[in-house]
N, C-alpha and C positions, 0 to 999 in steps of 0.2 A: 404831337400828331402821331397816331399810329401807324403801323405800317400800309401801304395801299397795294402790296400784289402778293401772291403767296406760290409756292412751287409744287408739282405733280412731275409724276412720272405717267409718262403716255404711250401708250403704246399708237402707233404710229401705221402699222402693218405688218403683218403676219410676221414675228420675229425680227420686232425693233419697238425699241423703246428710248424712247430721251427724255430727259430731264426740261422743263419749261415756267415759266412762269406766265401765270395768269393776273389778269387786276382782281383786286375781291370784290364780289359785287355789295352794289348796291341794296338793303335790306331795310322791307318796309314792313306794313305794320300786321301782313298776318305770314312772314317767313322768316327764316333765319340761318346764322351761317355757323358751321360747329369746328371746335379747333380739334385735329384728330388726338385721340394718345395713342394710340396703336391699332394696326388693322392686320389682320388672319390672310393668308396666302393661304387661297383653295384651292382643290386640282382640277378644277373650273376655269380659271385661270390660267393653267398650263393650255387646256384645248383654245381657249381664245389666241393665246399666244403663239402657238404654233399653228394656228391655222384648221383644227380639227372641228374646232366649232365655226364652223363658214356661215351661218346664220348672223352674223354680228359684223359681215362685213361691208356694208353698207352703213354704218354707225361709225367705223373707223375715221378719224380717232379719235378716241376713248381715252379714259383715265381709267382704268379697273381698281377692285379694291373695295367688296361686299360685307366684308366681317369686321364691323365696324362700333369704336369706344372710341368716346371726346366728351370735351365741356362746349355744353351752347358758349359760343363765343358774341355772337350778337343775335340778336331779337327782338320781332315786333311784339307790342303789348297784344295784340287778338293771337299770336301764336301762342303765346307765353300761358295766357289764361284756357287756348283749346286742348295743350298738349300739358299743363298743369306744374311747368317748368319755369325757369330764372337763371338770370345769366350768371354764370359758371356751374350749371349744373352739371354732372358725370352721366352720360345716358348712353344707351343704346341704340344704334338703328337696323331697322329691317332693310333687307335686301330687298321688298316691292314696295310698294306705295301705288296706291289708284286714285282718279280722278273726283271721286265718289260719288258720279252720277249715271256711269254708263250701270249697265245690269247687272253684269259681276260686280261692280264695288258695290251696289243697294243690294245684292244676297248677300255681302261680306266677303267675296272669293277676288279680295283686290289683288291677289295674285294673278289672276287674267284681265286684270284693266285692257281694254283696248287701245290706251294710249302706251303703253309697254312704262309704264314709272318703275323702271329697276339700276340702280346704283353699280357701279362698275362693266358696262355690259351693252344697255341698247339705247342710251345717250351719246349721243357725240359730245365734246366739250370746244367745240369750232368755234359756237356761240354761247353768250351770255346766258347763263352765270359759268359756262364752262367747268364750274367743278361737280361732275356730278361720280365720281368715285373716290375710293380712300387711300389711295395710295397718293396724299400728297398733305400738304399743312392744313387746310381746309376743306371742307365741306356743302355745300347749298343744302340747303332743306327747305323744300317749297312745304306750302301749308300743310298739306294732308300727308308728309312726310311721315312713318310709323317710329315713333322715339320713345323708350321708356328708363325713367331714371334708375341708376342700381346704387348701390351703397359705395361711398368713397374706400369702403376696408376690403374690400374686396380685388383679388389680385389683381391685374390688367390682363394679365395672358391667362386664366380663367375667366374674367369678365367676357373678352370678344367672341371665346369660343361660343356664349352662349346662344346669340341668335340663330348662327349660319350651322351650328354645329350638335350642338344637345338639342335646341329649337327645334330642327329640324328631324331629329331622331324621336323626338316625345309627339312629334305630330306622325311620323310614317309611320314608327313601331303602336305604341300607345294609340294612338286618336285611329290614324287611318287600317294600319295590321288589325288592332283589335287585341294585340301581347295581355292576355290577364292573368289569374293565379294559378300556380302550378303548371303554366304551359312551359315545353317546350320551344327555345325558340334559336334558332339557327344564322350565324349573321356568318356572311358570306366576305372576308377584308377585314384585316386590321388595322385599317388608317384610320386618321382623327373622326370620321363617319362612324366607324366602325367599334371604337372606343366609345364613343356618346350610345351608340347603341345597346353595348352593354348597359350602362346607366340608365338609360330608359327601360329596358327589359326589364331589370332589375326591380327599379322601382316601381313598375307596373305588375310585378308580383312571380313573372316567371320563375319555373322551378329547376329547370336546368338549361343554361345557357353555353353554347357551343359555338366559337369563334375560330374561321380558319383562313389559313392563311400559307406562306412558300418560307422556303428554307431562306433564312435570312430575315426574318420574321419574331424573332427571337425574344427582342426587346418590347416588340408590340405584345406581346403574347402575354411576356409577364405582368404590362400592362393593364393586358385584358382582367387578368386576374385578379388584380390589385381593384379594379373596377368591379366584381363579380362575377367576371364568367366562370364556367364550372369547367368548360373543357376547351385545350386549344388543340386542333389539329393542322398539320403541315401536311397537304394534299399532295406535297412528292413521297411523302412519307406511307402513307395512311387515307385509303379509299375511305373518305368522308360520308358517304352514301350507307356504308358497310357500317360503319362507327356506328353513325346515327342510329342505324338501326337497330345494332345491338343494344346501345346503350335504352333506347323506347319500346324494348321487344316484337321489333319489327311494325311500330305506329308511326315512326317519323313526328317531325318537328310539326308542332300547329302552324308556326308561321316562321316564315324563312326571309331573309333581304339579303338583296344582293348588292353591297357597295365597292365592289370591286371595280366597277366602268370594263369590266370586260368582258364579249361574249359570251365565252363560257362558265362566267358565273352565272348571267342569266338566265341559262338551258340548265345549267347545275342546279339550279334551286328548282324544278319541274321534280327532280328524284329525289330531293332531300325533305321534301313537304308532303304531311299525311293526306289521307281522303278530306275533302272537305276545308282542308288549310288554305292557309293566303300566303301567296308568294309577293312581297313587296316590291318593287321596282323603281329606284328612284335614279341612280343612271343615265348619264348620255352617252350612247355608245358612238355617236356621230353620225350626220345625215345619209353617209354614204354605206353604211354600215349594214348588212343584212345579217339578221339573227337566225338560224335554224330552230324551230319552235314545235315539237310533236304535240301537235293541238289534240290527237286522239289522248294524250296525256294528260291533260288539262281537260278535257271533255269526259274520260272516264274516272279519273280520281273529283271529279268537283269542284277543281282548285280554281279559287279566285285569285286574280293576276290584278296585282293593286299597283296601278302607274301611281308616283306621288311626285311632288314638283315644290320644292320650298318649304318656308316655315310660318304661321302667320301670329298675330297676335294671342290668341288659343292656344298656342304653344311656346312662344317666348316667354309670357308673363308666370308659368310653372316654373320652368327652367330659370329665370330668374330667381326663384324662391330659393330652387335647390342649390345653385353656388351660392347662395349667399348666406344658404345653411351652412353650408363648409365640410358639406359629407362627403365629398369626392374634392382629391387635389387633381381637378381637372388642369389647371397651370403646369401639372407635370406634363402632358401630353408637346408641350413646345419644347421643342429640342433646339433651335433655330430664329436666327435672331435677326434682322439686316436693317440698313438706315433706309433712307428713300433713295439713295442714288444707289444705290443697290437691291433693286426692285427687281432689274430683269436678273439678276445672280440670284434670288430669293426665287421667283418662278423656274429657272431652269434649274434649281436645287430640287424643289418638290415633285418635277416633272421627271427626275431620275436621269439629269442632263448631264452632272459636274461628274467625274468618275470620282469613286469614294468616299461620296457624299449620300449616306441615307436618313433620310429627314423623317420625322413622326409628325410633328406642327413647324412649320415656319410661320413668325410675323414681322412685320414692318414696323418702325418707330420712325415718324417722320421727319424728327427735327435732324438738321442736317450738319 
């Protein structure tokens, strides 16, 4: 007999987490349950955990845990055949999943499902099947779950990065920015966002790519470089605005993103973007949060102001291609390593909690 219950780290409320054991559920014939190998700590994460994302409290408690590699562990034959899968396969899952009847899932924008289907986040796990995130041995995967298989040779800790991480950089820069050849493009953070950004610039053809970022930044930087950027500026250093300019003879970036989650990157990227440019926005600054925004800014230069939210199948199954090419050792980007009972020290690493502690990727490995 195999085992019947498996264990998750739950956050419980706003800065608490404990360890639990759940039963595995039951799995019929068009769902299935995935065994995790590792899952990515985003700094998504830290706002849920600390309470910055207050949107998610009504859901408490949750199981968090979006960046997400396992093998199907069990499954129905009408899954197996919809999603093109078999049991131990190595796959992938997306952070939404939709119902696929309301109107956003028949446009294909199951990122707005109205039933909220998003993994680590606006599930409670109170109730059955209760595992609806990755930070613990298992996983639920109801039918319309989004899973795609990636190659066994490929690293783990590049593999995860790719939905929540390049996924979603080849959809905001590439698909939604518009990043093509010889532009200009300005990325505003050097965190793992920030890092996939180059990559996506890159391969979407930009001709000089400009990463910045704070003293202590040092290592992301060389990073960046390693990845393609052309230039890193440290904005205690070096008026970034002033840079850019010099360096496009006073044209600015065609397209700028800001993945810093702070304020003043937001408003930052209004001066660092040409006439006519897109400034990306994918950031949650928090509901409480009021941004100062010089709309005559935005109103005289022509600049499109691109809100972007997630990564969807359009943009994983590229990104899948590209690590699996093996042109980027995206696996270097994890610095950071933690078991499952070391979840919440894995979130207050990332979140800039532990003193001493500066993290580029952390992930989870759940066996215990």
């Amino acid at each position: 007999m195999g085992a019947k219950k498996t264990t998750s780290a739950v956050l419980e409320s706003f800065g608490k987490i404990s360890i639990r054991e759940f039963p595995l559920p039951e799995i019929g014939d068009e769902d299935a349950l995935l065994e995790v190998e590792i899952t990515g700590v985003c700094g998504s994460d830290v706002g849920m955990y600390t309470g910055k994302t207050k949107r998610i409290e009504p859901y408490l408690p949750i199981i968090q845990g979006h960046e997400i590699l396992g093998h199907i562990f069990k499954a129905g034959d009408k899954f197996c055949v919809r999603h093109q899968v078999e049991i131990g396969d190595r796959v992938l899952v997306e952070f939404t999943f939709g119902c696929g009847f309301c109107r956003q899932c028949l446009a294909g924008n199951y990122r707005f499902c109205r039933e909220l289907g998003r993994y680590g986040s606006y599930i409670s796990c109170k109730n059955p099947p209760h595992l609806w995130g990755a930070y613990g041995q298992h996983l639920y995967l109801p039918p319309r779950a989004m899973v795609h298989k990636i190659k066994p040779s490929v690293p783990a800790e590049a593999a995860v990065i790719i939905p929540a991480v390049l996924g979603n950089e080849i959809r905001w820069l590439r698909q939604m920015g518009g990043v093509s050849i010889g532009d200009t493009v300005v990325i505003e953070g050097p965190g793992p966002q920030g890092l996939a950004a180059v990559v996506a610039a890159k391969e979407s053809g930009a001709a000089q790519i400009v990463i910045t970022g704070m003293t202590g930044d040092e290592k992301r930087f060389a990073m960046a470089k390693m990845f393609g950027a052309d230039h890193a500026v440290n904005v205690k250093e070096t008026d970034p605005v002033k840079f850019v300019s010099e360096l496009t003879g006073g044209e600015m970036a065609e397209v700028v993103i800001d993945v810093t989650g702070s304020p003043a990157g937001a408003t930052g990227a209004i001066d660092l973007v040409r006439q006519g440019g897109t400034v990306v926005i994918p950031g949650t600054y928090g509901t409480e949060t009021k941004i100062p925004l010089l709309l005559d800014k935005v109103v005289l230069k022509e600049i499109r102001v691109q809100g972007v939210y997630s990564h969807d199948m359009r943009s994983v199954v590229p990104a899948i291609k590209l690590v699996e090419s093996g042109k980027y050792p995206l696996e270097k980007m994890v610095s950071h390593r933690f078991s499952l009972l070391e979840v919440e020290k894995a979130i207050r690493t990332i979140g800039g909690m532990i003193p001493g502690e500066s993290a580029i990727k952390a992930v989870v490995y759940p066996k215990i």
